[in-house]
Every structure is written in C-alpha cells, then in structure tokens.
C-alpha positions in Angstrom: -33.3 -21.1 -78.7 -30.0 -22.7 -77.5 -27.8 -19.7 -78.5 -30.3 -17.2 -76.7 -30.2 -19.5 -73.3 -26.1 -19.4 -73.4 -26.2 -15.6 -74.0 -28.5 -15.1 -71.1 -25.8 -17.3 -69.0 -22.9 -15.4 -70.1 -25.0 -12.5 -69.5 -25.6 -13.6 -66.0 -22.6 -14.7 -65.3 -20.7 -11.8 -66.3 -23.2 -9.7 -64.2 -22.2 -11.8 -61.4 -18.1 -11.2 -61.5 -18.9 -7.5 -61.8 -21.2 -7.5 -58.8 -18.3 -9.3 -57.4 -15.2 -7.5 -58.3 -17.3 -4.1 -56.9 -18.2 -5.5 -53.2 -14.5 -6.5 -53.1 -13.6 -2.7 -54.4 -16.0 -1.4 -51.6 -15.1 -3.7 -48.5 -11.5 -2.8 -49.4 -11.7 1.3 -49.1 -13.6 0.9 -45.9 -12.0 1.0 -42.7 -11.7 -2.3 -40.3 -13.8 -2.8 -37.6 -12.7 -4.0 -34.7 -14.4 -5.5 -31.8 -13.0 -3.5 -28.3 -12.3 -6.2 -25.6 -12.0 -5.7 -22.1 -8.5 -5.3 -20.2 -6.7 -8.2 -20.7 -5.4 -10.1 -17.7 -2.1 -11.0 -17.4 -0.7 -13.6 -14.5 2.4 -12.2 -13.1 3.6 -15.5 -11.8 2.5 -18.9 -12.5 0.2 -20.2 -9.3 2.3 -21.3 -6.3 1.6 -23.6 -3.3 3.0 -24.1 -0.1 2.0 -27.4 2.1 1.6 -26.3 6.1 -0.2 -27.1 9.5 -1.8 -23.6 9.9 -3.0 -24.5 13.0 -1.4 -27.5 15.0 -4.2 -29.9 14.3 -1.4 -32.2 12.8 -3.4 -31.6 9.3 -1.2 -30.1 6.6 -3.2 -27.2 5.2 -2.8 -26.5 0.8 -2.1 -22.9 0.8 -1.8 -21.8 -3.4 -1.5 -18.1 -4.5 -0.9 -16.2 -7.8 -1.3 -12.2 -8.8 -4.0 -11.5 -11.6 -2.9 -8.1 -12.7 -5.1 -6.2 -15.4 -4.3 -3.1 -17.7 -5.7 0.0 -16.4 -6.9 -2.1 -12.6 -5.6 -2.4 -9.6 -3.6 -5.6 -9.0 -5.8 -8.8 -7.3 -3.8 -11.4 -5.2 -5.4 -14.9 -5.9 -5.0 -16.7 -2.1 -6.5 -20.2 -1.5 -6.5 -22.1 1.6 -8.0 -25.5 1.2 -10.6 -24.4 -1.3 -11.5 -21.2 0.6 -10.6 -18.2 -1.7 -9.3 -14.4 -0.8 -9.6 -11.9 -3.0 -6.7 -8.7 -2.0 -6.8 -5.6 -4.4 -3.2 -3.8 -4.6 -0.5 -1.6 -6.8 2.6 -3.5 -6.6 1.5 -6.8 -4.9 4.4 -8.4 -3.3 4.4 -11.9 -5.7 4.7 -14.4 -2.8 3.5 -14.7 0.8 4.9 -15.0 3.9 4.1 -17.7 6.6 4.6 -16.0 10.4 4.2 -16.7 13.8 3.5 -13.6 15.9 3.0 -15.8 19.0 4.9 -19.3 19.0 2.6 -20.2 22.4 -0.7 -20.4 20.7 -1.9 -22.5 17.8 -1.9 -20.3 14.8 1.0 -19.3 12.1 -0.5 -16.5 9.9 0.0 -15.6 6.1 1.1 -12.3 5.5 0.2 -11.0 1.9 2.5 -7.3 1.1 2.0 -4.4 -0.9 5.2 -2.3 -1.9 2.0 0.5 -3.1 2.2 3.5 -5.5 5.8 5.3 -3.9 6.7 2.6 -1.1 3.8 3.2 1.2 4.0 -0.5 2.1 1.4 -2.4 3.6 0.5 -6.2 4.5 -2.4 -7.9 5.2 -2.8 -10.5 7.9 -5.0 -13.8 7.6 -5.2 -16.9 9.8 -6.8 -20.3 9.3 -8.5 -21.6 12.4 -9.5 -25.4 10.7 -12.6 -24.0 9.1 -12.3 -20.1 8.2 -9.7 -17.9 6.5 -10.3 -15.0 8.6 -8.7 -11.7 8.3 -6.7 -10.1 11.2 -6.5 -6.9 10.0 -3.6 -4.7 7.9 -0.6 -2.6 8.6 2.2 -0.4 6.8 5.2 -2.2 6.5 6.5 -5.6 4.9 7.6 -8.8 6.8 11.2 -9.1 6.1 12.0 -5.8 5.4 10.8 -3.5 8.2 8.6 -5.9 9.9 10.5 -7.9 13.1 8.6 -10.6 15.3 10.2 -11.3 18.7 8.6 -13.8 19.3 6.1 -12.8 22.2 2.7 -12.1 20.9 3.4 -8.7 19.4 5.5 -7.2 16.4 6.9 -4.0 15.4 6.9 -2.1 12.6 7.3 1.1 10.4 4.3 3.4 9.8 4.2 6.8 8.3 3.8 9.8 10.4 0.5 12.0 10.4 2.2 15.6 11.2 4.7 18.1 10.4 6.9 16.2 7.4 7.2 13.0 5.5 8.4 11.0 8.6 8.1 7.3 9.8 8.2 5.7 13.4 8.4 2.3 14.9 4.8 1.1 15.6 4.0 -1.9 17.8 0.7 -3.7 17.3 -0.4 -7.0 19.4 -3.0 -9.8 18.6 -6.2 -9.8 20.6 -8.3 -12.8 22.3 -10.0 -12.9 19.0 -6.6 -13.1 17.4 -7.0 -10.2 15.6 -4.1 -7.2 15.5 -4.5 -4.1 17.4 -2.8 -1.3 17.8 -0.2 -0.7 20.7 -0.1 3.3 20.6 2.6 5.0 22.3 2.4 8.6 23.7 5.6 9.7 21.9 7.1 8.6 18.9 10.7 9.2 17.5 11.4 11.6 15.1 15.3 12.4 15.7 15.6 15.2 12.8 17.9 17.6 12.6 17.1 20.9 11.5 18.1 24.8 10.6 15.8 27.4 12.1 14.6 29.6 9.4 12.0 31.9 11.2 12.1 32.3 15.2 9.5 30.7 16.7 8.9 30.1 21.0 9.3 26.8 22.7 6.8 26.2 25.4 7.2 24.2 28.9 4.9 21.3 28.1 2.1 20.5 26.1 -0.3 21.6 29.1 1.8 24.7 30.5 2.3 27.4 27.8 5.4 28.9 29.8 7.9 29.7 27.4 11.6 28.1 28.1 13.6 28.8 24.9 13.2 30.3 21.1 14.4 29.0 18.7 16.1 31.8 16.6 16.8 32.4 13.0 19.9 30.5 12.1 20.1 27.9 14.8 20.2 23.8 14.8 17.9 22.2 16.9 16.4 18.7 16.5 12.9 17.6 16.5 13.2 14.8 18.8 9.3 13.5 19.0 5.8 13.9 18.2 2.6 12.7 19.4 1.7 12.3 15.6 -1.2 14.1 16.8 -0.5 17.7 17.6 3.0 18.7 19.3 6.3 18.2 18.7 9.1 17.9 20.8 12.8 19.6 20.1 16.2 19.8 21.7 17.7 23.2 20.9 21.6 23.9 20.7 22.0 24.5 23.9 20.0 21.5 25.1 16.9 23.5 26.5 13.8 21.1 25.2 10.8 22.6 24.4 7.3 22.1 22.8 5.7 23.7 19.7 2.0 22.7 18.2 0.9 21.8 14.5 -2.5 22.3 12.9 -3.6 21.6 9.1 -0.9 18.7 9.1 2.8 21.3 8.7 1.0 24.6 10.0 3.0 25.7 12.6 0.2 27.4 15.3 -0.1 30.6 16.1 2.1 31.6 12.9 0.2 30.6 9.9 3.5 29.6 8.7 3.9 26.5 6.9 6.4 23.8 8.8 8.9 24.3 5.7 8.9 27.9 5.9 10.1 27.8 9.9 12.6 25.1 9.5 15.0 23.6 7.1 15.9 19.8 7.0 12.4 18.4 6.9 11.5 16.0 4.1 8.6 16.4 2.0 8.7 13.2 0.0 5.3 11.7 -1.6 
C-alpha cells in the first residue's frame, strides 16, 4: 500500500515538472506584450518663479512658470500668478517670461509669454494681474527683446508679417485700451523698401483711385516696391523716380495679368 502511494506521488509529481517545463516552452516562443502608454511628458525646465508688485498695491505678487512639452503635442506653458493658473499652447515656447511695462503712468507691468513658432513666425501673449484676475490682453507677432521696443508711452511697436505680394514684414504699432487690453494702431501705408528686377512690363497707375497711367515698368528695369497697404496696392519708385501704383489679388496675383508676383518681378522673397 505504501509503495503504490509513493508511486502515485512520483507519478504526480513528475506530471507536474512536465506541465511545468511546457508552459515555460510556450510563454517563451510567444511574443511580448506590451501595454501602449500615452505621450510621455517631458518638463523642459525645472519650474521658475519670479517675486513682483504686478500692480502697485505695495503686495509682491508669486509669479511661477515651466513648459510641459509632450511627444507628438503642441508645447503647453505652465504660468501661475498667486494660485491662478494659465494654460498657453505653442511650438517652440520661449522657456522664460518677460515682465514689461507698456505704460509706466498706470498701475499695471504685464507678463509677456513668446513663441519663436514652426519657421520664426513669432508671437507673444500678453497677460496682466489687476489684484484678483490674470486676464489676457491679447497676442501679437513678435518677441520682447528681440523685435519688440516699448518707449515708454502707452504703446509699443513691433514686427508683423505682411498679407500681400511676398514674404515681407513691417513695423506694427499696437496701444492698450481703457480696458487695458492691446489694439491695433493700423497705418495706411506700411514699408516695404525692396528692390527688384522687372521681369514682365507691367503699367504704373496715378493713385489707387485714379487709374491714369504715369510710368511702365519695362522688362529689364530696377524699381523698388516702396509700400503696401497690406491690403490691395503697392507702391514703387521706378529708375527714373516716377512712383506709381499697381494692385494684387489672390495674395501675389498681379491684377489685370494673371501673372503670378514672381513671374513680373525678381528680388521678392518667398520664404515659409
């Protein structure tokens, strides 16, 4: 009786290992499986803080900001002023902030967060604390420091891209409102100062409102595109120094030609 129990238990027990031995075999040849996890976030910079009155009420404000950026997202600038929070999406977030003062009479500095974007198309965001809110002021193109300028008087300048004709980019002015928020100072004319070789003739009128012709430009020739509305016309000193208008449509159509602003002139950039 004894002998047939330990021959059932080696039985049993050798059963066992090669149960064993085979799920080992098995989990082995088959592949791994592996759980997919979402983008991973990765702090660009560790979380910095910057101690300010904001707003002259002889209270330093806690300003702290860091840049969450994730694989496959856009970039998301972390910006905290005493426990209120901001959340900015960008490309290629600028990693600090800037602390400005667009008008030194009234009692706001404002926090200008940057965006170098995709291929330099810059842009910043404006925020001011008024002892309660974190309120936003609005954005424009450009950067602070690098082709931003505040005089000092209530209003700033800076560089935004053109609209018409060729990759181009003019001085914009912008002012804050009652509300202290920005707006806009437009301009009738902006500067464009580019030289350029005629490549197809094309006629110069008067003005924008009288269609009397006072030059062409002819095949061959330099001229210089002096200004643009950014809207529709363009204004350009030929080489004899007759100035003259010619219209755009469909962004670089030159009117009335169906020709493409490249095709009638040589020296304009087409950058991204």
């Amino acid at each position: 009786m004894k002998k047939n129990i330990i021959g059932i238990l080696v039985l049993f027990i050798f059963a066992l290992t090669t149960l064993t031995i085979i799920f080992v075999i098995i989990i082995q040849k088959s592949p791994s499986i592996i759980k997919e996890e979402g983008p991973t976030e990765i702090t660009n910079d560790s979380k910095s803080t910057i101690s300010i009155d904001l707003n002259d009420d002889r209270v330093i404000d806690q300003i702290s900001y860091q840049i969450s950026r994730a694989k496959g997202e856009m970039d998301l600038f972390l910006l905290h002023v005493n426990g209120l929070r901001v959340e900015i999406e960008g490309e290629n977030l600028k990693s600090d902030i800037e602390i400005v003062d667009i008008d030194p009479t009234d009692s706001f500095k404002e926090i200008a967060v940057s965006d170098y974007g995709p291929s330099n198309d810059y842009r910043t965001f404006f925020y001011f604390y008024d002892g309660k809110n974190l309120i936003s002021m609005g954005k424009t193109q450009g950067i602070p420091g690098l082709n931003m300028t505040f005089p000092g008087d209530g209003t700033f300048t800076t560089q935004t891209r053109g609209e018409i004709l060729q990759t181009w980019f003019y001085e914009d002015q912008f002012r804050l409102t009652d509300a202290h928020l920005l707006e806009n100072i437009p301009q009738d004319l902006y500067e464009m100062n580019t030289p350029i070789i005629v490549l197809q003739s094309i006629p110069l009128q008067k003005s924008r409102t009288d269609t009397e012709q006072v030059a062409m430009l002819e095949i061959g020739e330099i001229a210089t595109i002096l200004s643009s509305d950014n809207k529709e016309w363009c204004l350009v000193e030929t080489s004899t120094g007759v100035q003259g208008w010619f219209a755009v449509e469909n962004f670089n159509i030159i009117k009335d030609t169906n020709l493409s602003s490249t095709d009638v002139f040589e020296g304009l950039s087409m950058a991204d």
